[in-house]
C-alpha positions as CSV (number, residue, x, y, z in Angstrom):
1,X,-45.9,-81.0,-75.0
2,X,-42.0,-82.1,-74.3
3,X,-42.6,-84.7,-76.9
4,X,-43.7,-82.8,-79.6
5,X,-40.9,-80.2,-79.0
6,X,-38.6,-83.2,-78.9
7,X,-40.0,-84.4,-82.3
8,X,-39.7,-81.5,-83.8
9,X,-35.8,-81.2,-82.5
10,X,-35.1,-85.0,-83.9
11,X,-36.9,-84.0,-87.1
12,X,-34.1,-80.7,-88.1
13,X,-31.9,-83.1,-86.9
14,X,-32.4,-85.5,-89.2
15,X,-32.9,-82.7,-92.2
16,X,-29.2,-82.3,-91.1
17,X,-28.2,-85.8,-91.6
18,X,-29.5,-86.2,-94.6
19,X,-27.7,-83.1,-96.3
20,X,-24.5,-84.2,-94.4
21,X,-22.7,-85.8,-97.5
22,X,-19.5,-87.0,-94.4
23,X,-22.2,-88.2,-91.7
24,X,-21.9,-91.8,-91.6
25,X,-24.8,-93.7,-89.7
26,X,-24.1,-96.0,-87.6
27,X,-25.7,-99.2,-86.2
28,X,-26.4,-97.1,-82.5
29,X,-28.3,-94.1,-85.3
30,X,-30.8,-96.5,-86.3
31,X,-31.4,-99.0,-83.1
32,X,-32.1,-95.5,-81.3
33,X,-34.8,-94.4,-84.2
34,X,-36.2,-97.7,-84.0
35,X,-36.1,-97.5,-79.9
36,X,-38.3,-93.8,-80.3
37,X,-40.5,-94.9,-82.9
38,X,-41.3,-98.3,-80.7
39,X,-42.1,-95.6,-77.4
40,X,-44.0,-93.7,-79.4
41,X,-46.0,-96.4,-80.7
42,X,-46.4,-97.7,-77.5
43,X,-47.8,-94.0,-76.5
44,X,-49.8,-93.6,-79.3
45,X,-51.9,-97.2,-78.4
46,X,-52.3,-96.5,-75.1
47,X,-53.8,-92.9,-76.0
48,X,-56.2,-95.2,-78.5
49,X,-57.2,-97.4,-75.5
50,X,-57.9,-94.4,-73.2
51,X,-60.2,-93.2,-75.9
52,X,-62.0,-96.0,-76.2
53,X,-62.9,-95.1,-72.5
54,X,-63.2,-91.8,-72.9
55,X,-64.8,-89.8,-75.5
56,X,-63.0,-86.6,-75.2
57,X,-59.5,-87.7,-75.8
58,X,-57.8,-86.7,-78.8
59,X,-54.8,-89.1,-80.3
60,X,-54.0,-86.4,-82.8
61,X,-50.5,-85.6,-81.3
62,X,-49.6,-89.3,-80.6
63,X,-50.0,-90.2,-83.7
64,X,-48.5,-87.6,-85.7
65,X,-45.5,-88.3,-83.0
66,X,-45.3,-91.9,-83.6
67,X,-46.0,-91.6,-87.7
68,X,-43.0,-88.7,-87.3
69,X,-40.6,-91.6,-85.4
70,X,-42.0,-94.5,-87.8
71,X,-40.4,-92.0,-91.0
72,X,-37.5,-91.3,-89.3
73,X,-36.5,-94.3,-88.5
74,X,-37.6,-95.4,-92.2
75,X,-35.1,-92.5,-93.7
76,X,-32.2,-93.9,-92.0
77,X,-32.4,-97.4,-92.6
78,X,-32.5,-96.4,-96.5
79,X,-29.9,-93.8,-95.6
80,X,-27.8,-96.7,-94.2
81,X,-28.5,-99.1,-97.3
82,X,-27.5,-96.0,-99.4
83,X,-24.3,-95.8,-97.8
84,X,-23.1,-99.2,-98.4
């Protein structure tokens, strides 16, 4: 549940970012998107692999967390390439 409260924190945060016409992103911005979206790929697998084991286990959340990372982290790197 801390996850998807975090998500949702990173998410208005990067609304923010993007409306911010004097934020510049840095190098750190987007090797720390890619760093959360790599965890939360990582999470979401290992959800897939417990389901295979178990029936009742739902991937919903780890997945929309890890699809959530994977876009922010694909909104900053075109962010960045906008900047330059």
């Amino acid at each position: 549940m801390g996850k998807i409260l975090w998500a949702l924190a990173l998410t208005a945060a990067l609304a923010g970012c993007g409306t911010s016409p004097n934020r510049t992103l840095s190098d750190d911005d987007i090797e720390e998107a890619a760093n959360d979206m790599e965890e939360s790929k990582l999470d979401y697998e290992d959800c897939l692999q417990q389901q295979e084991e178990e029936e009742d286990v739902s991937c919903d959340e780890w997945k929309q967390i890890y699809e959530e990372d994977r876009d922010a982290y694909e909104f900053l790197v075109k962010q960045k390439k906008a900047q330059r």
